[in-house]
N, C-alpha and C positions, 0 to 999 in steps of 0.2 A: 401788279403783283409779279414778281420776281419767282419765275418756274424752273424746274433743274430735272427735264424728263428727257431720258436717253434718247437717240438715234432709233433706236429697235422699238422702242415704245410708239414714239412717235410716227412709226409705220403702218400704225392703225390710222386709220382715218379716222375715226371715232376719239379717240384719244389725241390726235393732231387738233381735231374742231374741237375740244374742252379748252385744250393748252389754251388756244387763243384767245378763248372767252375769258381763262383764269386771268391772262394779261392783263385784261383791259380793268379788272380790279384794281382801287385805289385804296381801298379801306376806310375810304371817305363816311358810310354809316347812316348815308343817307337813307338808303332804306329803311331800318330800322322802324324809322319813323312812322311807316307806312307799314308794315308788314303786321299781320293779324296776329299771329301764333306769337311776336316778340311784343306788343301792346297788351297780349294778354296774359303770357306766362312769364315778361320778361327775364328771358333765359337767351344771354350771348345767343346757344348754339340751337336755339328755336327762332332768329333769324338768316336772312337772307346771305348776309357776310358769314356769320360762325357756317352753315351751312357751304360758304365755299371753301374754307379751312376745312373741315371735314375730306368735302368732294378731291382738293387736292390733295390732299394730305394721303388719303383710299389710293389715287392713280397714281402720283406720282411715284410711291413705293412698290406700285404694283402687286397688290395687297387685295383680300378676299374684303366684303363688309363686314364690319362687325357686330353687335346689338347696340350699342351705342349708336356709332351712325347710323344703322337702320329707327332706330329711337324719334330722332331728330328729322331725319331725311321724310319720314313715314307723316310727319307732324306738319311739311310743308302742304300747303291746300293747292299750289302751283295759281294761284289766285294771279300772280304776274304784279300786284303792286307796285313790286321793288323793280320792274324792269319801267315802271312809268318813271316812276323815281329816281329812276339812278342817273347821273348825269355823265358818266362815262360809258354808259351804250353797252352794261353788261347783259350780254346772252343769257341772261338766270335760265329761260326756260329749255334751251337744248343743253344746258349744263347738269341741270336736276331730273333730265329724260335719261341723258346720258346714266348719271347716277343712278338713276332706278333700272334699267336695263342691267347694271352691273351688277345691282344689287340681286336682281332675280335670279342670276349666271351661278354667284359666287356666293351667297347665305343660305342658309337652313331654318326658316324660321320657326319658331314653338308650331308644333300640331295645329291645332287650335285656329291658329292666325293664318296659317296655310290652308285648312278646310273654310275658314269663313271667305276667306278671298278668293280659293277655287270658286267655289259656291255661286258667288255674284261672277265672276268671269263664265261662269257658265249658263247663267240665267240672264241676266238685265242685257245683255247684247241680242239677244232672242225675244220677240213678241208674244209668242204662244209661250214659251217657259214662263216668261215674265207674268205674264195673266193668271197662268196658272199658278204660283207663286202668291199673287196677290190672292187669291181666292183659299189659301191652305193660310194665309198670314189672319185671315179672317178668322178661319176656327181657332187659331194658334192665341187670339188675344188676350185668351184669359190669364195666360202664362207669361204675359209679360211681365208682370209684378213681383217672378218668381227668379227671374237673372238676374240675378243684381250681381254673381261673380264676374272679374274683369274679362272672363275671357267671354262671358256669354254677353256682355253688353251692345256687341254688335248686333245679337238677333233680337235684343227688346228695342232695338233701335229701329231696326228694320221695322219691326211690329209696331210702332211708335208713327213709323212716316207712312206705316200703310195704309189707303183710302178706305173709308169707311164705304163707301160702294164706288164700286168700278165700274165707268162709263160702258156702254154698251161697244161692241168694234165698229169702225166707221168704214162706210166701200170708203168714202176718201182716202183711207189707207192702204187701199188696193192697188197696185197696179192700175193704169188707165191714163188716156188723155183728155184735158176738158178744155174744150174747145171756148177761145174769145167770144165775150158777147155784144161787144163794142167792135167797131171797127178795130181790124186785129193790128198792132203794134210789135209785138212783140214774142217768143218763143221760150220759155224759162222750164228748166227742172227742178225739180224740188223735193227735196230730202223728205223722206216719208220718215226715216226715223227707227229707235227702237222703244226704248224706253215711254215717251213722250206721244205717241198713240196710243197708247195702251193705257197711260195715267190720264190725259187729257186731247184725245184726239180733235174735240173744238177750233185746237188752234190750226192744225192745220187745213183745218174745214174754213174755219174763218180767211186764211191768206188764201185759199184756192180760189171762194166766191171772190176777195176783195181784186183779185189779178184780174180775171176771167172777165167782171166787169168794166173794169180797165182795158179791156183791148187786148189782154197779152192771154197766149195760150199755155196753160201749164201742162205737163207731162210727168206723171210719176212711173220711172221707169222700172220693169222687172228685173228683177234679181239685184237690185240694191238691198244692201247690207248693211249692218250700224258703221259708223264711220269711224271707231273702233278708238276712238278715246275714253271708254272707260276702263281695257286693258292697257293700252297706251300709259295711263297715269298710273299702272300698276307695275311697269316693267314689262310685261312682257309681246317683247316687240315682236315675236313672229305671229303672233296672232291679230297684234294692229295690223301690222304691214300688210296681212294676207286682208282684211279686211278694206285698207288704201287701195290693197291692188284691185279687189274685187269690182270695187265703186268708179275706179276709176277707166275698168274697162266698160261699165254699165255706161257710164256718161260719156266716154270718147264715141260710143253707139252712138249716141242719140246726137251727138255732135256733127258724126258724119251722115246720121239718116235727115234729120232737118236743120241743123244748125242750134245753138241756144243764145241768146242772147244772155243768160245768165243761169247758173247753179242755187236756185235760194233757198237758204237754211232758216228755219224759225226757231231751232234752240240753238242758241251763241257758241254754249259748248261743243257743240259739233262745227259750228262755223270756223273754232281757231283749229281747230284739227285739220279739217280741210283743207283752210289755207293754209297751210302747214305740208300738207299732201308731196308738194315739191321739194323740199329738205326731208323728208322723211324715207322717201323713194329715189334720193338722189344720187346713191350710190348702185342703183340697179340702173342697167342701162337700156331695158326693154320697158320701162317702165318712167325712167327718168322724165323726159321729154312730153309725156302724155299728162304725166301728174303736175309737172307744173301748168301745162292746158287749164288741167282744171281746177288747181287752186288761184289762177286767175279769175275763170270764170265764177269762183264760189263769193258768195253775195249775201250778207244778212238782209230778210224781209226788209228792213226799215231802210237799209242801203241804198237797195234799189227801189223802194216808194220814192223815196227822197230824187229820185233822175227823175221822174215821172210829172215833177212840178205839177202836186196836186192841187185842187182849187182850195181858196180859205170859205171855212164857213164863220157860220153867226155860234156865239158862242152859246154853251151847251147847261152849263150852269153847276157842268161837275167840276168839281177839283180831283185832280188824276197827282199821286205824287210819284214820280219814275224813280225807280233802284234800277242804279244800273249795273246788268250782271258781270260779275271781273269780267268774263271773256271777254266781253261787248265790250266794255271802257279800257281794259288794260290789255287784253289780248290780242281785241281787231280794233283799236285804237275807235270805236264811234260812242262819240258822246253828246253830238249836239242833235243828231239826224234826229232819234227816237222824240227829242223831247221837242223838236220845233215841229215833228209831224202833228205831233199831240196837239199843238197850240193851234196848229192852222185847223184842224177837225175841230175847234171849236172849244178844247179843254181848257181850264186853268192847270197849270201846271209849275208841280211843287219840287224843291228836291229839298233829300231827307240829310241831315248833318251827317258827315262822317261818312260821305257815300264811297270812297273810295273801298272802306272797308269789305271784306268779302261777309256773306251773311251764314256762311258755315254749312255750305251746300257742298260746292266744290266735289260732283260728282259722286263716289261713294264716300264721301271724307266727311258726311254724317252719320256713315254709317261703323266706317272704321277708330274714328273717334267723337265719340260723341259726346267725352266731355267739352271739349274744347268747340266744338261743333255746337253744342246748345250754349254756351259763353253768347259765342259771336251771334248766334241768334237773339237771343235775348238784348243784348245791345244793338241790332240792327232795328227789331221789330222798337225798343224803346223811339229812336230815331225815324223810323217812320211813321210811328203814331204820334208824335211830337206836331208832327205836320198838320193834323186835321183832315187828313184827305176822306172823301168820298170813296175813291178808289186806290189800288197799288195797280202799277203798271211796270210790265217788264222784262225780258226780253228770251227768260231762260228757266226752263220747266224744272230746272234741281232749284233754282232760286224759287219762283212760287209754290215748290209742291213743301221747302222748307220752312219757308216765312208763314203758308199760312197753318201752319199745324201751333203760330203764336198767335193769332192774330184772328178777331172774326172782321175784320175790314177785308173785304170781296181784292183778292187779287188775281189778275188777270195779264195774258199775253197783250203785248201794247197792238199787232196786229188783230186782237178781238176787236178791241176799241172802235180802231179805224174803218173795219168793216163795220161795224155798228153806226159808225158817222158819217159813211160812206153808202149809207142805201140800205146796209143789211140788216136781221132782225136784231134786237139789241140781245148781248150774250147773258148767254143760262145761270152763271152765276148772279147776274144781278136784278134776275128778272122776281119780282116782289120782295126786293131792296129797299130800303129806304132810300132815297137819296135825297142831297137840296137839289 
């Protein structure tokens, strides 16, 4: 794609790293094919190309947002499809960061859409707001039936995905070290999290036991912080950033007090963020060097099972069908680990049509759109129920806390599983289950 941005422009760094991305555009349309929002509203500029006509169109003019491209841009799930797809190696996602940053700087949005999205940036990064939240979303249920205007549909939505009871709080999400119970191998930390203790602390109860009996010692270090991808997807970058930086001074600690052998993250979502840490911090130079550290070290649960060369068992006689969540398959490229772990613990294992697509989780982007967000759901759950499975497995807590609000097929973190086939008690949702 043929760019025409001045000299002075291009002295932004930020706007230097778009130009290059915008280059590598052909127009070629490949994406299309793959993208959620243009399979289901087919609208040009509800995909990934119209979407960079837009993005340059805003920069290279040097130009505020306007509601239109806010429109379109807001409609992206950043699901990354189109960066599996594309076969010219376009940067979609530091181009649509870029974009949204911009967009935060330079628009004004309706009331409304600015009090709902303060709202969640001020709660869902926070554990205790969050809890507390869920527990006012409880009395609040009755009133769902009562939003139906467009601007309140984000809180019948919210009310929509909120649990019908909330797990008790787990010490697993305390601070603490827990020490190998096997001959120790190994030293790993592990994202405690924000959102995803609070909705289903299980899972990270389940990958603690399944390490610890492995050999390796885990560590959930104090004063970590959400890892600030659900601002991040919002634009507004000084509050990721400070949250990159927080984390990633938590973990250079624990680096220099015992060493880690790895960063593991059990929601995906958090994992592309992470690894991400190093481009995100890479214009700070007190910072720079440290965050790439640890977005090396950052490691999804099943990444690093997978180094461990676990033993194969006798099979189990469930069918497990894995959705794999966008981050996991298009963001941190893993798509064979999860489902070969499954196989060797003894599962059969299914994959559902059309898995590429995203299931309409995509962080708050069920909550900010929820038409298009119950679409893709509804076509996802159809595709996995197609399967037959016993069970859903899978890798990331916006994907099961959205799949199963369609679904009464038991879904689950694919590391409950493992711990379950691994020694440990078999997990709470499936316990007086049917199964074959």
């Amino acid at each position: 794609m043929q760019t025409n941005f001045t000299a002075e422009q291009l002295s932004d760094p930020h706007v230097a790293a778009s130009e290059k991305i915008l280059r590598k555009c052909v127009h070629c349309g490949f994406c299309t094919a793959t993208c959620p929002t243009y399979v289901t509203l087919g609208n040009e500029l509800d995909s990934p190309r119209g979407r960079i006509y837009l993005i340059k169109d805003m920069l290279e003019n040097g130009r505020s947002a306007d509601a239109r491209l806010v429109t379109h841009i807001d409609r992206c799930l950043s699901c990354l499809a189109c960066v599996t797809t594309c076969p010219s190696g376009v940067d979609y996602m530091h181009l649509v960061d870029h974009a949204r940053a911009h967009i935060e700087k330079t628009y004004k949005r309706p009331f409304m859409n600015r009090f709902t999205r303060a709202i969640l940036a001020a709660v869902l990064p926070y554990p205790g707001r969050f809890r507390l939240a869920l527990k006012l979303a409880k009395l609040a249920r009755p009133l769902q039936g009562l939003m139906r205007a467009p601007a309140l549909k984000p809180f019948a939505a919210m009310l929509a995905l909120a649990p019908k009871q909330i797990p008790a709080p787990s010490p697993f999400s305390m601070p603490g070290t827990y020490a190998a119970r096997a001959q120790k191998r190994g030293r790993v930390a592990i994202l405690t999290g924000c959102a995803q203790p609070v909705l289903d602390p299980a899972i990270n109860e389940a990958a603690i036991r399944l390490l610890t009996r492995l050999g390796i010692e885990v560590v959930a270090p104090a004063g970590e912080v959400c890892c600030g991808s659900l601002v991040h997807h919002m634009g507004r970058e000084g509050q990721a950033l400070a949250s990159a930086r927080a984390n990633v001074d938590v973990w250079t600690r624990e680096i220099e007090k015992g060493g880690l052998d790895a960063i593991i993250i059990t929601a995906s979502g958090c994992g592309t963020t992470i690894k991400d840490y190093g481009h995100m911090l890479r214009l700070d130079p007190a910072y720079a060097q440290k965050a790439a550290g640890v977005a090396a070290l950052a490691k999804d649960i099943t990444e690093f099972l997978a180094s461990l060369d676990l033993p194969a068992n006798a099979p189990k006689g469930l069918t497990v069908t894995y959705h794999s969540a966008c981050s996991m398959q298009h963001g941190q490229r893993i798509t064979m680990a999860p489902k070969q772990l499954l196989k060797a613990a003894g599962f059969t294992v299914r994959d559902p049509a059309e898995g590429h697509l995203c299931c309409g989780s995509a962080g708050t982007y069920n909550i900010m759109q929820p038409d298009i967000s119950a679409a893709l759901k509804v076509r996802k759950v159809k595709n996995l129920e197609a399967t037959k499975p016993d069970v859903i497995a899978t890798g990331n807590i916006g994907c099961i806390t959205q799949i199963a609000t369609g679904t009464a097929i038991p879904i689950l973190h694919t590391v409950e599983l493992l711990d379950w086939a691994y020694g440990g008690d078999i997990p709470q949702k499936l316990r007086g289950f049917p199964l074959s």
